[in-house]
C-alpha positions as CSV (number, residue, x, y, z in Angstrom):
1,X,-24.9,-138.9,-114.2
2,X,-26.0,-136.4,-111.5
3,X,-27.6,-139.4,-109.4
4,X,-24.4,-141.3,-110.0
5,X,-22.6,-138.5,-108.6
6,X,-24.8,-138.1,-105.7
7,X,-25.1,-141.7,-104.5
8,X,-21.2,-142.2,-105.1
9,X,-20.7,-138.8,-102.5
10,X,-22.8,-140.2,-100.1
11,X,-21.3,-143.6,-100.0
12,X,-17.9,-142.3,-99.4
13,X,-19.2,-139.9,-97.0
14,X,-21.0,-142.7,-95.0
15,X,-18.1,-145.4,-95.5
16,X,-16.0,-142.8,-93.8
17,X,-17.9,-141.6,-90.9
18,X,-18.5,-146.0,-90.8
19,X,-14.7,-146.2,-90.3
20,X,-14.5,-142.9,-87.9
21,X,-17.0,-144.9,-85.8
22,X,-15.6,-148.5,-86.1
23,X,-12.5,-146.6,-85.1
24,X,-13.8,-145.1,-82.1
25,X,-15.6,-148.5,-80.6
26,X,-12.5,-149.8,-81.1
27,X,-10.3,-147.1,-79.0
28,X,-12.9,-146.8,-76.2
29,X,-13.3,-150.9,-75.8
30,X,-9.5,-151.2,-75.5
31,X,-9.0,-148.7,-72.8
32,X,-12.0,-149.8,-70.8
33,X,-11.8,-153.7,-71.3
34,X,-9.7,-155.9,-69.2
35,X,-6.6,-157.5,-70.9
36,X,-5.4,-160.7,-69.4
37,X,-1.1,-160.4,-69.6
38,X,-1.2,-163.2,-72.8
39,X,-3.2,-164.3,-75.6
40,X,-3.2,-167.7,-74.2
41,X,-4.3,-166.8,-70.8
42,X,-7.0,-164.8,-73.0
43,X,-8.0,-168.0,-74.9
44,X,-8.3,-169.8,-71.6
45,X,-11.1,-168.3,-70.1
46,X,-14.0,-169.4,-71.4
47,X,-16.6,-167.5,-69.4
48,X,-17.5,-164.0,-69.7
49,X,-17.7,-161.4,-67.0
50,X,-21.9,-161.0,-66.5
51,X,-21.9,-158.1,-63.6
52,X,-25.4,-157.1,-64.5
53,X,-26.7,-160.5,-64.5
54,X,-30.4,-159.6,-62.8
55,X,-30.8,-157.5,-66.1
56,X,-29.4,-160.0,-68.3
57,X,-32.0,-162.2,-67.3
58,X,-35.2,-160.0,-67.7
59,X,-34.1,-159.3,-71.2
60,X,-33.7,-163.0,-72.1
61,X,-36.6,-164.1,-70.1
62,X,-38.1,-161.8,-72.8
63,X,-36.4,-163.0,-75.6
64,X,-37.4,-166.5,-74.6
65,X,-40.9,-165.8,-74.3
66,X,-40.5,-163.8,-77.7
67,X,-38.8,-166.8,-79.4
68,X,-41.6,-169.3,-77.9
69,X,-44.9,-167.3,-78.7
70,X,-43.4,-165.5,-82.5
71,X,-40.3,-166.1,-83.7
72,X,-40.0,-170.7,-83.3
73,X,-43.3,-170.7,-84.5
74,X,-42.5,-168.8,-87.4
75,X,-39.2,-170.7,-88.1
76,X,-41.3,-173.8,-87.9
77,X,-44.3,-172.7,-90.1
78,X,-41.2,-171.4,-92.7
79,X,-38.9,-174.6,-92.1
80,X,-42.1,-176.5,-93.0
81,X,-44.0,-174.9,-96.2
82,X,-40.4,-174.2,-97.9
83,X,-39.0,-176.8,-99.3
84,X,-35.3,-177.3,-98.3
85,X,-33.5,-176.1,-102.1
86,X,-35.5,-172.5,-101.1
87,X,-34.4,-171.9,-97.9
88,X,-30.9,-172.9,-98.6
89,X,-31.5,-170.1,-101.4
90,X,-32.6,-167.5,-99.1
91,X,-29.5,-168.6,-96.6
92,X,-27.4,-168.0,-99.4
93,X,-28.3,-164.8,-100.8
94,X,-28.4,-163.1,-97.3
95,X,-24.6,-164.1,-96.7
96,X,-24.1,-162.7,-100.6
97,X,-25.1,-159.4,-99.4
98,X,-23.5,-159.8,-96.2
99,X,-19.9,-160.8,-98.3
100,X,-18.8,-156.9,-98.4
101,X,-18.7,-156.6,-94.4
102,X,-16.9,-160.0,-94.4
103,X,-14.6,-159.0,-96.7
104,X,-14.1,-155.5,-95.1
105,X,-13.5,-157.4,-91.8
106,X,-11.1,-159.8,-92.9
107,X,-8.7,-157.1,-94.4
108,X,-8.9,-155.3,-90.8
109,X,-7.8,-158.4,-89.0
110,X,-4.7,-159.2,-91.9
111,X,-6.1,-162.0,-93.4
112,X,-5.5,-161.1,-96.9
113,X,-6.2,-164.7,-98.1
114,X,-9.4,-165.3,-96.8
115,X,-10.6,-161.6,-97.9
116,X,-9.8,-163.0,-101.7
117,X,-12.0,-166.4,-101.2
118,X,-14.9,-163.9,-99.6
119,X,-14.2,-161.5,-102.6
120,X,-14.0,-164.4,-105.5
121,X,-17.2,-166.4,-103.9
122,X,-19.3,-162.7,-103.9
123,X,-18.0,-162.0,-107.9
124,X,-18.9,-165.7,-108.7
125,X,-22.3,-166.2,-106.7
126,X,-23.2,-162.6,-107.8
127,X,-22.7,-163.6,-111.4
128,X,-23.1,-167.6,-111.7
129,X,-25.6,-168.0,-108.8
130,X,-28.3,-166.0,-110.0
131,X,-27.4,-162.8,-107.4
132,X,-26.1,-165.5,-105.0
133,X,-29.3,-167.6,-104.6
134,X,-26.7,-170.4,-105.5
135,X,-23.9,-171.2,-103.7
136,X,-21.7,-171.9,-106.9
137,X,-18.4,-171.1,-105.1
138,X,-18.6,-173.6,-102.1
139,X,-18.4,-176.4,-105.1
140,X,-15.0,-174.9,-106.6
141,X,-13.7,-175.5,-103.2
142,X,-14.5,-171.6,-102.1
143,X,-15.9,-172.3,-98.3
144,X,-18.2,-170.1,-97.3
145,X,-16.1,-167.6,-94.2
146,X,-17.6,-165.3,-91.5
147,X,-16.2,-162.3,-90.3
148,X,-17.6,-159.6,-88.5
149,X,-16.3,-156.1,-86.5
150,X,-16.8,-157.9,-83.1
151,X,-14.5,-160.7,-83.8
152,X,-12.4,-158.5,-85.5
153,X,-11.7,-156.1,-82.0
154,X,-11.3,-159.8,-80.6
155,X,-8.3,-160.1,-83.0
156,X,-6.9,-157.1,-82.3
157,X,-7.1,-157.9,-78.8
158,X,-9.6,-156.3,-77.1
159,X,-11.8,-157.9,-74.4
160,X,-15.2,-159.0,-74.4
161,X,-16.5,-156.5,-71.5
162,X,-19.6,-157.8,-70.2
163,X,-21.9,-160.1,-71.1
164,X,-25.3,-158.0,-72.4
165,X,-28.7,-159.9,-73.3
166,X,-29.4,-157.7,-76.2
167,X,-33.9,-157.0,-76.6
168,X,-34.6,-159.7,-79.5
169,X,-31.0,-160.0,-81.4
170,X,-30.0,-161.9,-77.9
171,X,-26.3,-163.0,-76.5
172,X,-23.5,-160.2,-77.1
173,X,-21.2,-158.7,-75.5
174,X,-19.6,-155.1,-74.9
175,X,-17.5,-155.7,-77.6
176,X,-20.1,-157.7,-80.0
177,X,-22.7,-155.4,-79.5
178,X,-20.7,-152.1,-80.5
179,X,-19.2,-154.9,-83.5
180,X,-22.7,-155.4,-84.5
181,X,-23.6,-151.6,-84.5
182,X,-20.5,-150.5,-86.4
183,X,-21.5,-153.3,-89.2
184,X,-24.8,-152.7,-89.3
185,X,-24.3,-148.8,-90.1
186,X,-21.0,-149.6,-92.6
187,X,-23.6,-152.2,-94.4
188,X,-23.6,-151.3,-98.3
189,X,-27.1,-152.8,-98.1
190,X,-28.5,-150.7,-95.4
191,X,-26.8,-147.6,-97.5
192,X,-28.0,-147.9,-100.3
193,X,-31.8,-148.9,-99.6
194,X,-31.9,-146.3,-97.7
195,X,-30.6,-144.2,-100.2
196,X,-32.9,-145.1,-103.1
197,X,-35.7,-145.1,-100.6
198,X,-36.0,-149.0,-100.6
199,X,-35.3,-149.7,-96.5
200,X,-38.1,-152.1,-96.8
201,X,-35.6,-154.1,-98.8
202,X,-33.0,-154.0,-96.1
203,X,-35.0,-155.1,-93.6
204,X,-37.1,-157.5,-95.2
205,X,-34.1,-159.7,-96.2
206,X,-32.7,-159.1,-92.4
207,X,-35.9,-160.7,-91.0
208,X,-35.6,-163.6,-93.7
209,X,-32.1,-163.9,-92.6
210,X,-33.6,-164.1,-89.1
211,X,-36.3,-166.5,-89.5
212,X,-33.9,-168.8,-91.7
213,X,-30.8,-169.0,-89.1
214,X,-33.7,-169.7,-86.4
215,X,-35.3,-172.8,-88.6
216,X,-31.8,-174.3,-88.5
217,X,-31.7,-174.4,-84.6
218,X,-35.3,-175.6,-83.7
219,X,-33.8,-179.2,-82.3
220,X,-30.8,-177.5,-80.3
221,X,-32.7,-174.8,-79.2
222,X,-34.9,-176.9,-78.0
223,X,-32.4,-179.3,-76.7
224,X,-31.1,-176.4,-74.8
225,X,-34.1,-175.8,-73.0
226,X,-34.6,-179.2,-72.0
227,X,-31.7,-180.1,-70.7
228,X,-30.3,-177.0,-68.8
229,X,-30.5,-177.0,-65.1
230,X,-29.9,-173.4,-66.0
231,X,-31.0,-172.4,-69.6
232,X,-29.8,-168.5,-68.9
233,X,-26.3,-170.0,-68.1
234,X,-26.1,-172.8,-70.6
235,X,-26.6,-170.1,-73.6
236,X,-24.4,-167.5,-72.1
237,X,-21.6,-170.1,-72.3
238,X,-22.7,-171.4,-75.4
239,X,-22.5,-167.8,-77.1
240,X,-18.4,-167.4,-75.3
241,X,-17.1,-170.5,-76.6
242,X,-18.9,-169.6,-79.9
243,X,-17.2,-166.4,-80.2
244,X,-13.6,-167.1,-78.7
245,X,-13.8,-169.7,-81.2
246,X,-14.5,-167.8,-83.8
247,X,-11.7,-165.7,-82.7
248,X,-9.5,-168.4,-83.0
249,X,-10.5,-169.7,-85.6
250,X,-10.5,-168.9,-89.7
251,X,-14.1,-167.9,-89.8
252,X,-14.6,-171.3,-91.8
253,X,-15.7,-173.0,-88.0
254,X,-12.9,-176.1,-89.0
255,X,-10.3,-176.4,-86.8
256,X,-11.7,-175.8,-83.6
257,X,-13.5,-178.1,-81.1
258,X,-16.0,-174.8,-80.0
259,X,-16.7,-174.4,-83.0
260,X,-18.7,-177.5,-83.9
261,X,-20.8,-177.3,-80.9
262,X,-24.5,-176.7,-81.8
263,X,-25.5,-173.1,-82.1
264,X,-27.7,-171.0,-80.1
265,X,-30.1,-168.7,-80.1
266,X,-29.2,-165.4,-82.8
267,X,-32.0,-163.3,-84.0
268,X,-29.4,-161.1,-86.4
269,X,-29.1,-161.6,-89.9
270,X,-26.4,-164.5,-89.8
């Protein structure tokens, strides 16, 4: 009862200072980000601001020759000695531990409907999917939603900021880089194995999570670089109609042109 105790004070403790801070990105990214007058002159801009392009493009030059000697090779090698039943498996247990920050971030942008779906898909792939290694829910009609801090400030209406090429996780943004960080340190997941003393937990199912999302892209990634008179460019645009879709959007990706173009490059967990 006395570990209970403990674990219980520490996860309030850390949910809280996790809001403080998600509070704070919030407050300083609205009063230095640049509000067009409307939503819809917001929405029609595409293209994000890049004023420290020269660095942008060391860091993803990088990335790039990261992804080309490591991380594709290990998509491929994965892609290719897992059959396609396991890695669906693995896609769909990292988005069951990832359902508390969707759920969390769907009740901070007012969509109280889509937090229920994200709340009834985690109690039924918890329970009927084996711990969410089946994706039970998605065949009651429960689609699998996306939500995260970064999109979230985009709803509440604060700008992107700049562009930033982020070392390995890749394409973000003022805003989606300080989103990323406030979700990464309110993760129940990252708590509690660090907690019990388990963090190789937490980051061995973010580097499945990884290796997974990059297995899916191998064709348009590689499309990407083969048909870009500018490959730097062609992702950076790629990554703002991606997010100002998902802005839009639901967090289902129906509904919006953007948001069935081919993905990009996106070395996070998702």
């Amino acid at each position: 009862m006395n570990f209970v105790g403990k674990m219980a004070r520490r996860l309030t403790a850390q949910r809280f200072m996790a809001l403080v801070l998600c509070g704070f990105l919030a407050a300083s990214l609205s009063a230095c980000a640049t509000r067009p007058a409307n939503s819809q002159a917001a929405m029609a801009s595409t293209e994000i601001k890049d004023p420290i392009e020269p660095v942008n493009r060391a860091v993803f030059k990088f990335n790039d020759v990261l992804d080309i000697v490591l991380i594709e090779p290990a998509a491929k090698v994965y892609k290719a000695v897992l059959p396609g039943f396991v890695r669906d498996g693995v896609r769909n247990f990292v988005r069951n531990l990832d359902s508390p920050i969707v759920v969390a971030n769907e009740l901070l942008q007012g969509n109280f409907g889509g937090a229920g779906v994200s709340t009834a898909r985690f109690v039924i792939n918890t329970t009927a999917g084996i711990g969410g290694l089946v994706d039970v829910a998605s065949a009651q009609g429960l689609t699998y939603r996306d939500a995260d801090f970064g999109q979230t400030m985009g709803k509440w209406g604060v700008g992107n900021g700049c562009y930033l090429v982020l070392p390995v996780i890749g394409p973000s943004s003022l805003r989606d880089g300080a989103g990323l960080a406030a979700d990464t340190y309110a993760s129940p997941v990252r708590i509690i194995s660090r907690n019990t003393d388990n963090d190789w937990f937490y980051y061995s199912t973010t580097v499945a999570g990884a290796i997974d999302t990059r297995s899916r892209l191998i064709k348009a990634v590689d499309d990407l670089r083969k048909n870009s008179l500018d490959y730097y460019a062609a992702v950076r645009s790629a990554y703002s109609q991606k997010r100002r879709a998902m802005i839009e959007g639901d967090g289902t990706g129906a509904g919006n042109g953007a948001a069935d173009m081919a993905d990009i490059p996106d070395y996070d967990a998702q």
